[in-house]
C-alpha positions as CSV (number, residue, x, y, z in Angstrom):
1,X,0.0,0.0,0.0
2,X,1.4,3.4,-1.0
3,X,1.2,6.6,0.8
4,X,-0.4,9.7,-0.2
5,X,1.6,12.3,-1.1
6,X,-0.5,15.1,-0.1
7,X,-2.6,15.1,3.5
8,X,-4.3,17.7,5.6
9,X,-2.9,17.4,8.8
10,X,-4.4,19.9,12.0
11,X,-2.0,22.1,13.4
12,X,-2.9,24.9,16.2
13,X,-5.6,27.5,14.5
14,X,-6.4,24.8,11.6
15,X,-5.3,22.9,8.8
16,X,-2.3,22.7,6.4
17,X,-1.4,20.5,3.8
18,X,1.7,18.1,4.4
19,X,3.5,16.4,1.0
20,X,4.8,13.4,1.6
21,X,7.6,13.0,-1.4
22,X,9.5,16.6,-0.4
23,X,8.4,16.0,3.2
24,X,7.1,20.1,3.8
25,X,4.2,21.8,4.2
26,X,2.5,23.0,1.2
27,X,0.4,25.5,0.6
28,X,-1.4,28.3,3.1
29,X,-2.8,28.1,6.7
30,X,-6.7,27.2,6.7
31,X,-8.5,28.1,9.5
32,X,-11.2,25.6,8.3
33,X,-10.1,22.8,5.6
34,X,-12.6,23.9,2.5
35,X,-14.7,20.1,1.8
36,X,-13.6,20.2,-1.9
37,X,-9.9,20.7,-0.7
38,X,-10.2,17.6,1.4
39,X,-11.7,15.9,-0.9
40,X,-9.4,15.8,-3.2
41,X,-6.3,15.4,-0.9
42,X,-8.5,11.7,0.1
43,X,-9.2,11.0,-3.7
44,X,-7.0,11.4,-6.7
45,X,-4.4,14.0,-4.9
46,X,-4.1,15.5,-8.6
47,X,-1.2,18.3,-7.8
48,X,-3.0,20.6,-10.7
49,X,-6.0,20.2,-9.5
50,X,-5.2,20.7,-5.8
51,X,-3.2,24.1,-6.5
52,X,-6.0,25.1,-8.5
53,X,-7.9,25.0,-5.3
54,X,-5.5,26.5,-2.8
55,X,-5.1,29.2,-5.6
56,X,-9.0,29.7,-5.1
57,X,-9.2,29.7,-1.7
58,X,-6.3,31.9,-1.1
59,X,-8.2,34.5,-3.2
60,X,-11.1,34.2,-1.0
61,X,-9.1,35.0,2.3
62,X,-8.3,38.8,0.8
């Protein structure tokens, strides 16, 4: 069985995103993991698809 390489993982104040292959955190802070984010870091974990996302949400913080 092969990891994941992308995971939300809870850290104090939310959610961040951990990749396993280059073993950092990726991506911004979320206070609240967005559904579809998580969703896709369970399914698929399509790296286009999930900075597509981040790049959406980010845009909704300003």
């Amino acid at each position: 069985m092969s990891r994941r390489r992308y995971v939300a993982r809870g850290v104090p104040g939310g959610y961040r995103i951990w990749d396993n292959r280059g073993r950092r955190w990726w991506g911004d802070l979320y206070e609240l993991c967005p559904d579809e984010l998580l969703a896709e870091l369970n399914g698929d974990a399509d790296s286009a698809r999930i900075a597509v996302l981040l790049k959406r949400y980010r845009a909704l913080k300003r």
